[in-house]
Structures are given as structure tokens and as C-alpha cells.
DSSP file (Angstrom, degrees, kcal/mol; ACC not computed):
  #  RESIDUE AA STRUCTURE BP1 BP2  ACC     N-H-->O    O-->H-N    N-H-->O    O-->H-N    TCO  KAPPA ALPHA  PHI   PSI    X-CA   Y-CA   Z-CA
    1    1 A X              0   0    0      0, 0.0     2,-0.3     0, 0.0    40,-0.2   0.000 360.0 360.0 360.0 143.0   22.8   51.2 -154.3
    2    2 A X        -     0   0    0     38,-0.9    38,-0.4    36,-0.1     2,-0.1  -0.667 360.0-177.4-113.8 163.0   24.5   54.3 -156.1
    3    3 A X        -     0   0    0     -2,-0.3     2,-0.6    36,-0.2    36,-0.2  -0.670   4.9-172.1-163.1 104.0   27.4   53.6 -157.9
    4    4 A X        +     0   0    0     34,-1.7    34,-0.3    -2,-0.1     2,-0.1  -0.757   8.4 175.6 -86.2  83.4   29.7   56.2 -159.7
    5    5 A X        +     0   0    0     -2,-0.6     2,-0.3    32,-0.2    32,-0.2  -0.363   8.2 164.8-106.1 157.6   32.4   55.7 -161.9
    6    6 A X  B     -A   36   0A   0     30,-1.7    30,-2.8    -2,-0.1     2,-0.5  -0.924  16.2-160.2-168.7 135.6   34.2   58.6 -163.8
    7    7 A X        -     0   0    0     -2,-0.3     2,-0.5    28,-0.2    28,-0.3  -0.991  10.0-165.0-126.9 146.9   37.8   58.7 -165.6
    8    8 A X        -     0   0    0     -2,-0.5    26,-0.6    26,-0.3     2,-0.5  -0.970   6.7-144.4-132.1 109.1   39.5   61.9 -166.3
    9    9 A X  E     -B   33   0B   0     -2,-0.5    24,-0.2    24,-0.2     2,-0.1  -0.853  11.8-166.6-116.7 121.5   42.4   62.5 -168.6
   10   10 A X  E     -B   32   0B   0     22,-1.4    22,-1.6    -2,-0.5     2,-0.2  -0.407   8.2-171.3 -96.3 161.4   45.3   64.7 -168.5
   11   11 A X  E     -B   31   0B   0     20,-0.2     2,-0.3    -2,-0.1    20,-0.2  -0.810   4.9-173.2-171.6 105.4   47.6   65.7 -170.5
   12   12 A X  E     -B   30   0B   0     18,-1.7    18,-2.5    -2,-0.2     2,-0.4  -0.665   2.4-174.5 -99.0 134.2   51.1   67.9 -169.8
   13   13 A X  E     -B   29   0B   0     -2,-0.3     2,-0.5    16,-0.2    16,-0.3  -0.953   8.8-163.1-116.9 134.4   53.7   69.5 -172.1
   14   14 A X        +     0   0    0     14,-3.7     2,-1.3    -2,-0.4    14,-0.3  -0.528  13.2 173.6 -90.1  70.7   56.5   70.9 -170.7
   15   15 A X        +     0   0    0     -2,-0.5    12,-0.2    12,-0.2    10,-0.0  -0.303   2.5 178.0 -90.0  74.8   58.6   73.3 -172.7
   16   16 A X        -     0   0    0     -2,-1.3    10,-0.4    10,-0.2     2,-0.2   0.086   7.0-177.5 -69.0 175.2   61.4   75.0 -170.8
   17   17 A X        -     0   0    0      8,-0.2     2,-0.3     7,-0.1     5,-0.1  -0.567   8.3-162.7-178.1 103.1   63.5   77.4 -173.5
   18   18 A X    >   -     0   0    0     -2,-0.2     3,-0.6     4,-0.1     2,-0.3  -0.760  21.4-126.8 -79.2 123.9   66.8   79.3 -171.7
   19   19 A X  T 3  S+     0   0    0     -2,-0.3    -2,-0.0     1,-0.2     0, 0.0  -0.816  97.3   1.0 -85.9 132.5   68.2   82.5 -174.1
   20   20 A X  T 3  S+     0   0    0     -2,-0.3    -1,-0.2     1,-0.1     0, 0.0   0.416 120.8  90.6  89.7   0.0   71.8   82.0 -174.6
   21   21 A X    X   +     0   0    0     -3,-0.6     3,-0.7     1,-0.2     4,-0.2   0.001  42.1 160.3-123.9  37.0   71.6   78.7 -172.6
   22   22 A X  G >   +     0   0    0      1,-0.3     3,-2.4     2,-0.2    -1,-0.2   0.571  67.6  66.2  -2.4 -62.0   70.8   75.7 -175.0
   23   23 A X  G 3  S+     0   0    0      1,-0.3    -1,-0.3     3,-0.0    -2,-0.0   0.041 101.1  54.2 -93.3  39.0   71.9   72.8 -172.9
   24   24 A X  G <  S+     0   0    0     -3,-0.7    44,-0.3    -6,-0.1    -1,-0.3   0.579  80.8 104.3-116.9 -31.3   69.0   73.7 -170.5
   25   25 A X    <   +     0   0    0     -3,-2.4     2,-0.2    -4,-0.2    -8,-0.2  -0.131  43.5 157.7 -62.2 168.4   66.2   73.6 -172.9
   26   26 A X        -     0   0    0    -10,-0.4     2,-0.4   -12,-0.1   -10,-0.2  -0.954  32.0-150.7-166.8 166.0   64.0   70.5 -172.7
   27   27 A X        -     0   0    0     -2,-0.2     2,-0.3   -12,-0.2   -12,-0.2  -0.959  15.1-172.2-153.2 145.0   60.5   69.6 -173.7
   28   28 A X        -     0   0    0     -2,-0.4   -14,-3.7   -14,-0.3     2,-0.4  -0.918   9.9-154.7-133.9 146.5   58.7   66.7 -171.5
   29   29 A X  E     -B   13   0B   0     -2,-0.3     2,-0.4   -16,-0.3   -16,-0.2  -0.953  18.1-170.9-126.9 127.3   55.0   65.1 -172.8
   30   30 A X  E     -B   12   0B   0    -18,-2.5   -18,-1.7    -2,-0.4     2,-0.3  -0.992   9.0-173.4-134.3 130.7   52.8   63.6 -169.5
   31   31 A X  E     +B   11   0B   0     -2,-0.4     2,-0.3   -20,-0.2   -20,-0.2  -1.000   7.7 173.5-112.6 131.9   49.8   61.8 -169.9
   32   32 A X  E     -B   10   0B   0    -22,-1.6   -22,-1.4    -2,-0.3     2,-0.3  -0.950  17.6-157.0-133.9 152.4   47.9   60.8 -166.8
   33   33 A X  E     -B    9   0B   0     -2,-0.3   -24,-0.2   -24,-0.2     2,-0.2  -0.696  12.3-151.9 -96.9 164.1   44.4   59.1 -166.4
   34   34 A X        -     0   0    0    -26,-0.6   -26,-0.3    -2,-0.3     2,-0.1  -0.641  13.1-174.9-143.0  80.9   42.1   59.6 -162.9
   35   35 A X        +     0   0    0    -28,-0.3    21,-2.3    -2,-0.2     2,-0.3  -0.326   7.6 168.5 -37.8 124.7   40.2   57.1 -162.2
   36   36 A X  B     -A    6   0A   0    -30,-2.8   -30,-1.7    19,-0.2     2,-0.3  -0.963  16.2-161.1-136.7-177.3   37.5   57.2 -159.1
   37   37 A X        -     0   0    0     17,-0.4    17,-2.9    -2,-0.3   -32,-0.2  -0.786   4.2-167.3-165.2 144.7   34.6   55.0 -158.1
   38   38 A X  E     +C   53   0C   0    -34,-0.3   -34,-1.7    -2,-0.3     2,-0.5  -0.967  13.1 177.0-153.8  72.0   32.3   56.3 -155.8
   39   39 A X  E     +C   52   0C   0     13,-2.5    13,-3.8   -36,-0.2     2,-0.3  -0.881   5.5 163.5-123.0 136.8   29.4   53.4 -154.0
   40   40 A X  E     -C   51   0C   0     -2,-0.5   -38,-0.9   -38,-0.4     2,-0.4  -0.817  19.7-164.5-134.7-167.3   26.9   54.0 -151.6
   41   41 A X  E     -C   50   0C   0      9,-2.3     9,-1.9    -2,-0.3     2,-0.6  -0.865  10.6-153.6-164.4 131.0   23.8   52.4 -150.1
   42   42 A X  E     -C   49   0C   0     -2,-0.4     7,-0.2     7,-0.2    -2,-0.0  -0.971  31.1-127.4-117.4 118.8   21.0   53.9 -147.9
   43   43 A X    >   -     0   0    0      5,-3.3     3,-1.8    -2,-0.6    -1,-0.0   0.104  34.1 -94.4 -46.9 154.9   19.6   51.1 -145.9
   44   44 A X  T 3  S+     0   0    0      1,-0.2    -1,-0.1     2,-0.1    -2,-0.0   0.718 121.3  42.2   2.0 -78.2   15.4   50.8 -146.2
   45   45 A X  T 3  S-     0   0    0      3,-0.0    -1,-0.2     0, 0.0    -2,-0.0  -0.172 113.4-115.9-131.4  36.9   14.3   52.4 -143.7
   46   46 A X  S <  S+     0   0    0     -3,-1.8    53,-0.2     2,-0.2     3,-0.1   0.467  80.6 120.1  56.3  14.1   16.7   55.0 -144.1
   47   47 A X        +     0   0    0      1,-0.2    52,-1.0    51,-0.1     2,-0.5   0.736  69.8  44.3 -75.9 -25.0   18.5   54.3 -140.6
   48   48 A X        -     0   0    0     50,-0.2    -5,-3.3    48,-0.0     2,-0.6  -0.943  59.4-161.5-149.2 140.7   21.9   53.5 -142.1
   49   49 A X  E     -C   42   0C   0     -2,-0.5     2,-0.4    -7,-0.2    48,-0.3  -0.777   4.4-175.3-111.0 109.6   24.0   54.6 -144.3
   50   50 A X  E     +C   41   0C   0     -9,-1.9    -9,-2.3    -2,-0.6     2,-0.3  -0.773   9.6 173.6 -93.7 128.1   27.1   53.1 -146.2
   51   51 A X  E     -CD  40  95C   0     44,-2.0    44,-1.7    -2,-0.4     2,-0.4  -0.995  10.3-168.4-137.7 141.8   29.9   54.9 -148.8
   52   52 A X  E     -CD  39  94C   0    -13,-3.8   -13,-2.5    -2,-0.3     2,-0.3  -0.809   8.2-173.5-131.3 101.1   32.7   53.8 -150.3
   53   53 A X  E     +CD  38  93C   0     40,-6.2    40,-1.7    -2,-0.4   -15,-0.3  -0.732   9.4 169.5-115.8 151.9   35.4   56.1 -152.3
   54   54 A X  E     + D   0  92C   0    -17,-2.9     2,-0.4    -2,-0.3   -17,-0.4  -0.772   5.5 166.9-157.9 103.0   38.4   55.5 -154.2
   55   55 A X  E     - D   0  91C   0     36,-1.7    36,-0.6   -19,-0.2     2,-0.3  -0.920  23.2-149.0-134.3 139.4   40.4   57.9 -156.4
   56   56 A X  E     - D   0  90C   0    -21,-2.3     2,-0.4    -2,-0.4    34,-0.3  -0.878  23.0-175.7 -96.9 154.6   44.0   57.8 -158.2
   57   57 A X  E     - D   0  89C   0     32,-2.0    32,-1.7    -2,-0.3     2,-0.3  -0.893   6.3-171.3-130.9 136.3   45.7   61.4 -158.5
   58   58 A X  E     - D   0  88C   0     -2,-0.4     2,-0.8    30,-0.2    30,-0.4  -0.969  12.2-146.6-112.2 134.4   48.9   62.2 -160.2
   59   59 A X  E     - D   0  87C   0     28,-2.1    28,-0.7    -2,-0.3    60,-0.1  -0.641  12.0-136.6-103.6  94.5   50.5   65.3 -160.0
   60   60 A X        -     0   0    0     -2,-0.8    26,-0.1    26,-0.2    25,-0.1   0.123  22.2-119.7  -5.2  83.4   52.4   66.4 -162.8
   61   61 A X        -     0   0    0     24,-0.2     2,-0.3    23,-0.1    25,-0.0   0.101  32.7-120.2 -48.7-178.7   56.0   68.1 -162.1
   62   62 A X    >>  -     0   0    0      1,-0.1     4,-1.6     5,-0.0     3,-1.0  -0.796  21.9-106.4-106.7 150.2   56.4   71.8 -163.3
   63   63 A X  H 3> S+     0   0    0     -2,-0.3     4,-0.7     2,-0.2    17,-0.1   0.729 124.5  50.4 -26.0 -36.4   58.9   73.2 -165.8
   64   64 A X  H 34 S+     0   0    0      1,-0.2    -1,-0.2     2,-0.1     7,-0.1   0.457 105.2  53.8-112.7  20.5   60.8   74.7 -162.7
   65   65 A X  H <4 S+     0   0    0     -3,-1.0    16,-1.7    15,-0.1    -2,-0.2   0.682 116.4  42.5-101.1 -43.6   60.8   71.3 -160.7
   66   66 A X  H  < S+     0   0    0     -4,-1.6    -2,-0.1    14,-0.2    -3,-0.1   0.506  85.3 105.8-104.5  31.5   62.5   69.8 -163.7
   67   67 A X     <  -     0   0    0     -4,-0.7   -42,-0.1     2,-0.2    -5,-0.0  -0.161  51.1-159.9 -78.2 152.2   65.0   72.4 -164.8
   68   68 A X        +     0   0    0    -44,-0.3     2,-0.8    11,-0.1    -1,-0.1  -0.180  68.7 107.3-122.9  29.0   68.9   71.6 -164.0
   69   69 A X  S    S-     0   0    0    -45,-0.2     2,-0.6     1,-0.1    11,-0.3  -0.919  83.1-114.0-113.9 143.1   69.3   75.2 -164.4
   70   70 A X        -     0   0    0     -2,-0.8     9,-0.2     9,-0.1     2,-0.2  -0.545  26.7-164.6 -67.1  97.1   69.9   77.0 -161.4
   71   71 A X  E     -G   78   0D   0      7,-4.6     7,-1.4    -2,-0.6     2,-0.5  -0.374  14.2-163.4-102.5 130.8   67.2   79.4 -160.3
   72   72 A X  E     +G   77   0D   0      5,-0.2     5,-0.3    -2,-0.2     2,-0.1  -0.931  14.8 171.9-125.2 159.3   68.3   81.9 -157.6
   73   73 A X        -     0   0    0      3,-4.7     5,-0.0    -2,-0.5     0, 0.0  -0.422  51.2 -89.8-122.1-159.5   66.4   84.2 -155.1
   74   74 A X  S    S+     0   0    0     -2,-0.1     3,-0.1     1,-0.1    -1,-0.0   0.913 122.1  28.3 -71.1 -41.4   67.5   86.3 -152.3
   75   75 A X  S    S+     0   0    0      1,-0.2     2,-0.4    -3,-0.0    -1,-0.1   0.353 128.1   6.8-100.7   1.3   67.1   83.6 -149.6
   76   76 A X        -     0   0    0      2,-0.0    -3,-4.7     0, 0.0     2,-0.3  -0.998  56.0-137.2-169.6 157.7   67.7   80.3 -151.4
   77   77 A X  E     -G   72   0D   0     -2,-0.4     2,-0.4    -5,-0.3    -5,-0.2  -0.757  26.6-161.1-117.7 162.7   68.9   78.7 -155.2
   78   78 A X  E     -G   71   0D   0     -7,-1.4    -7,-4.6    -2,-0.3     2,-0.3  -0.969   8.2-167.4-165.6 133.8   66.8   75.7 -156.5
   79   79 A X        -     0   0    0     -2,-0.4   -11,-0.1    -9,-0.2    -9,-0.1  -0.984  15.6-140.6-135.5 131.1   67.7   73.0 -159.2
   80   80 A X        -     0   0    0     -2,-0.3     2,-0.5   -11,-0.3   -14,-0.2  -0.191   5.6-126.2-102.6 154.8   65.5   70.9 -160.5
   81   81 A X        -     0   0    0    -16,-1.7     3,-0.3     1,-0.1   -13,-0.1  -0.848  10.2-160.6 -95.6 128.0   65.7   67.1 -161.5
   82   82 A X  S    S+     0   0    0     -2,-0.5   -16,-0.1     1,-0.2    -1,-0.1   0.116  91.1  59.5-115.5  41.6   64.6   66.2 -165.2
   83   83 A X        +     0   0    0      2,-0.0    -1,-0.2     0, 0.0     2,-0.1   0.331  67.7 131.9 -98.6   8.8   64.1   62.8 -164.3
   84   84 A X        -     0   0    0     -3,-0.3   -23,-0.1   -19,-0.1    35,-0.0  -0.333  51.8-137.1 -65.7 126.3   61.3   63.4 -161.6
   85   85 A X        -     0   0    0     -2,-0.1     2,-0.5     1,-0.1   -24,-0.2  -0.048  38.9 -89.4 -43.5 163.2   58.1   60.7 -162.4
   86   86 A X        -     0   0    0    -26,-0.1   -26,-0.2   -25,-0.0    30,-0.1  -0.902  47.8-123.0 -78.5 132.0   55.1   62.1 -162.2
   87   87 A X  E     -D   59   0C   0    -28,-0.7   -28,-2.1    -2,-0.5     2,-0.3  -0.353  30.2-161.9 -78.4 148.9   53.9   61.6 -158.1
   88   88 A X  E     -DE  58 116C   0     28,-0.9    28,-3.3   -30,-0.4   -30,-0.2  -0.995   5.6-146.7-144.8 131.2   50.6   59.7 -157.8
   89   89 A X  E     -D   57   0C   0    -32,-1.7   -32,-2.0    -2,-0.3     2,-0.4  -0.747   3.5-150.8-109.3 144.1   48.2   59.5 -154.8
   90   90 A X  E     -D   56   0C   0    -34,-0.3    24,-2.0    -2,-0.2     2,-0.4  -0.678  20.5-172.3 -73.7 127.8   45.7   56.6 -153.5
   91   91 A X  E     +DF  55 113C   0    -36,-0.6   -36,-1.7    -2,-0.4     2,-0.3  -0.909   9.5 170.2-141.8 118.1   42.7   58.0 -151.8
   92   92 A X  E     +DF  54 112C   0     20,-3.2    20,-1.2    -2,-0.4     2,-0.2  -0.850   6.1 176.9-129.4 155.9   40.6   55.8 -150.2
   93   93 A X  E     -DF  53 111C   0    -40,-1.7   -40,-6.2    -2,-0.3     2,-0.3  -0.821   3.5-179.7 173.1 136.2   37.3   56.7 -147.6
   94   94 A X  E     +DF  52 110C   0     16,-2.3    16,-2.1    -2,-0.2     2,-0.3  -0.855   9.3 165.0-127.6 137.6   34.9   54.4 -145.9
   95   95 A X  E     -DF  51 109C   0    -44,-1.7   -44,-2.0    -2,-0.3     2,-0.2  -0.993  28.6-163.1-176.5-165.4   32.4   55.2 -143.9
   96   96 A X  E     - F   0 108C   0     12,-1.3    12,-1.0    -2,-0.3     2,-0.2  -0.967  16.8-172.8-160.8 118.8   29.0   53.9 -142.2
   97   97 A X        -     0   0    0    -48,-0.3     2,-0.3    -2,-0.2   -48,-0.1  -0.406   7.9-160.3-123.9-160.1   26.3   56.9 -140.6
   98   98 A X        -     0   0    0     -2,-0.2     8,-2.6   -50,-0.2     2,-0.3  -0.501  12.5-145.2 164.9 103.2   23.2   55.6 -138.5
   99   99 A X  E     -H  105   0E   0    -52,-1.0     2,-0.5    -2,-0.3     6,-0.2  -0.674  14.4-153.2-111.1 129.3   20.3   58.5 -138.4
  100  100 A X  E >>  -H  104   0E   0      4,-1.2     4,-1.1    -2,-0.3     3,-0.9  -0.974  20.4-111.3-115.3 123.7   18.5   58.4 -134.9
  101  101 A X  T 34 S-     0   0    0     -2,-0.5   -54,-0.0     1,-0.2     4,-0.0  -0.449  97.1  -8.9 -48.4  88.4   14.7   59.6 -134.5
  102  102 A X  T 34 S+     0   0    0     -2,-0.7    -1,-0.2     1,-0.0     0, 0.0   0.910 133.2  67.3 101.2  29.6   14.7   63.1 -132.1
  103  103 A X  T <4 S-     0   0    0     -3,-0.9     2,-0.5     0, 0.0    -2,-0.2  -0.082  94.4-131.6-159.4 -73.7   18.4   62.6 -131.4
  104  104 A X  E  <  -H  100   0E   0     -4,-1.1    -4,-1.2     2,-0.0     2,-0.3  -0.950  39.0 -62.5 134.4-158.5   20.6   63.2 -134.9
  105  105 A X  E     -H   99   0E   0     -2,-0.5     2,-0.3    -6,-0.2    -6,-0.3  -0.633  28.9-160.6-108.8 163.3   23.2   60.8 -136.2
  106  106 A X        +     0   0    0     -8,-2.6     2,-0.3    -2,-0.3    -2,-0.0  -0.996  20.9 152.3-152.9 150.8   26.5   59.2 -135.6
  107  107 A X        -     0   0    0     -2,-0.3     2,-0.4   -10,-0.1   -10,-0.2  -0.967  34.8-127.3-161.1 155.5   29.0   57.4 -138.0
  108  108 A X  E     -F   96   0C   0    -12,-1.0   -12,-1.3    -2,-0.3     2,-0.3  -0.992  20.0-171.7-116.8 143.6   32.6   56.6 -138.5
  109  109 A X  E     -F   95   0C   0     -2,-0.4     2,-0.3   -14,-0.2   -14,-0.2  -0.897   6.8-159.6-125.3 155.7   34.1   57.5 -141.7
  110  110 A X  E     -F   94   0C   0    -16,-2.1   -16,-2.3    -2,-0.3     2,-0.3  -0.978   8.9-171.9-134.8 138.5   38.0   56.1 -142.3
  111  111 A X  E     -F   93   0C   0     -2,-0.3     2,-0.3   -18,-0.2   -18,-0.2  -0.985   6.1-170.8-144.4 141.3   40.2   58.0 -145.1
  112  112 A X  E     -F   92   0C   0    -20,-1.2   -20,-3.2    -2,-0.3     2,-0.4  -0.995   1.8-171.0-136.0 128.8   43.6   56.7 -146.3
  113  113 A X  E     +F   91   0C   0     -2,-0.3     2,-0.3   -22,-0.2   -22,-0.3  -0.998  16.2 176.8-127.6 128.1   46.0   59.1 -148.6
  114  114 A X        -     0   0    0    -24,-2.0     2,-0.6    -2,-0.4   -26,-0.1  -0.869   7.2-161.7-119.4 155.8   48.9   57.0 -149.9
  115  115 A X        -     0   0    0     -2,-0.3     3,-0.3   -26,-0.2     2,-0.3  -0.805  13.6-155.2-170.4 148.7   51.6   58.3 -152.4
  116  116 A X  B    S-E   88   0C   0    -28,-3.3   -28,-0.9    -2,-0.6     3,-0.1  -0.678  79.3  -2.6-109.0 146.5   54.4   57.4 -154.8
  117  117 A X  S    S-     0   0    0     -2,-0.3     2,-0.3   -30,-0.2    -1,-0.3   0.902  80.8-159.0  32.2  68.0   57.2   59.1 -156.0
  118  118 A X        -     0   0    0     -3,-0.3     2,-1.0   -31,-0.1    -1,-0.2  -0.654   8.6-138.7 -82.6 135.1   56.2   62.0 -154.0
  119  119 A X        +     0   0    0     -2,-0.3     2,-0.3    -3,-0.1    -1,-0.1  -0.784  38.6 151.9 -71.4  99.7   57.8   65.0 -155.4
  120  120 A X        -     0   0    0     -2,-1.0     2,-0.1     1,-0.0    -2,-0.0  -0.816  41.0 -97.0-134.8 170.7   59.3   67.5 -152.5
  121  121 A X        -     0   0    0     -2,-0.3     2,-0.2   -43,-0.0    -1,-0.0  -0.250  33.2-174.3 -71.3 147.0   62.2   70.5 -151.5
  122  122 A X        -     0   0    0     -2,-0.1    -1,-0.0     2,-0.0    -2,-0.0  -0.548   9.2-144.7-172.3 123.6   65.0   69.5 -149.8
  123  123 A X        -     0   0    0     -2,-0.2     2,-0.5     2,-0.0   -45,-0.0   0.037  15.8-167.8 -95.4-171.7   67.6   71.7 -148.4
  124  124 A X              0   0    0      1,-0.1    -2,-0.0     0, 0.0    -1,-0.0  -0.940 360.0 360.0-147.0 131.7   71.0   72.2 -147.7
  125  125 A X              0   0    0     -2,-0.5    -1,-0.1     0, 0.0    -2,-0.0   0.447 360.0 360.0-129.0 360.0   72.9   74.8 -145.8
């Protein structure tokens, strides 16, 4: 058996600052941890093989995802929320490989990505 464990810690400031536009500035603090665990197991006699992975993600909004000041371009304006959470991901993967003598191998692996308060665009015409 292998087994891996690992935590990883993040750590956001935001500091937006507007000239002549005061009630736009803001300053946002994010802390995130990322956990994984990592297990596998190579059978004996090295005919099968088992792994198991499991990792949390967050992703941090940007200063121009949580602006309410209105950013325009040639083809589109964008305004930002400054309540947005940070969005956080589930990653999960299984899998199982079987090594054959004078032939090669065959396995199924299974992967699941799940996610919260996924941040995204959404337009309006």
C-alpha cells in the first residue's frame, strides 16, 4: 500500500482602488485549504493494480469578478458581484489496471468533478 496525504494553503487579498470613484473601492481577505489523499496498492505478483484519489479545490474570485463597477469593452460591459463565495471543486478517481504477460494491460478508471458555488458569465442582450 502507498498512501499520500498533502494539505496546501492559500491565501487571497483582494484590493480593488477606483481614482475619483470611492464607493467602488473594496478590499476582500480569502483563505482556502486543499486537501488530497492519494492510495494505491500493487497486488503481489504485480498483476493488478488499485488507486484511489480525492482532492478539494477552491477557486478564488478575481478583483474584476467582484467589482460593482462597470467595466466596458467594444463588444460587451461586465459587473461584478461582491458577494461571490469562493467556488470549490470535489475530485474524485478510482481506478483498477490488470497487467497481462505478452499481451499489455487493461483497467477501468472512474473520475467524478463536482462543484459549489460555481462562479460563471452570464449574458444579456
Amino acid at each position: 500500500w502507498k498512501i499520500k496525504v498533502g494539505v496546501r494553503l492559500e491565501h487571497k487579498y483582494v484590493n480593488a482602488n477606483y481614482p475619483k470613484k470611492d464607493s467602488y473601492n473594496f478590499q476582500k481577505n480569502y483563505g482556502n485549504a486543499v486537501p488530497s489523499l492519494h492510495i494505491s496498492y500493487q497486488s503481489p505478483n504485480y498483476k493488478h493494480a488499485f488507486n484511489a484519489s480525492y482532492t478539494f479545490r477552491g477557486v478564488l474570485p478575481t478583483a474584476e469578478q467582484l467589482t460593482t463597477f462597470v467595466l466596458y469593452d467594444i463588444e460587451y460591459f461586465s459587473v461584478g458581484n461582491p458577494f461571490l463565495k469562493p467556488s470549490y471543486t470535489h475530485q474524485v478517481e478510482i481506478g483498477w489496471n490488470c497487467f497481462i504477460e505478452r499481451f499489455g494491460s487493461i483497467g477501468i478508471n472512474s473520475y467524478y468533478k463536482g462543484n459549489k458555488n460555481n462562479i460563471s458569465k452570464s449574458s444579456a442582450v
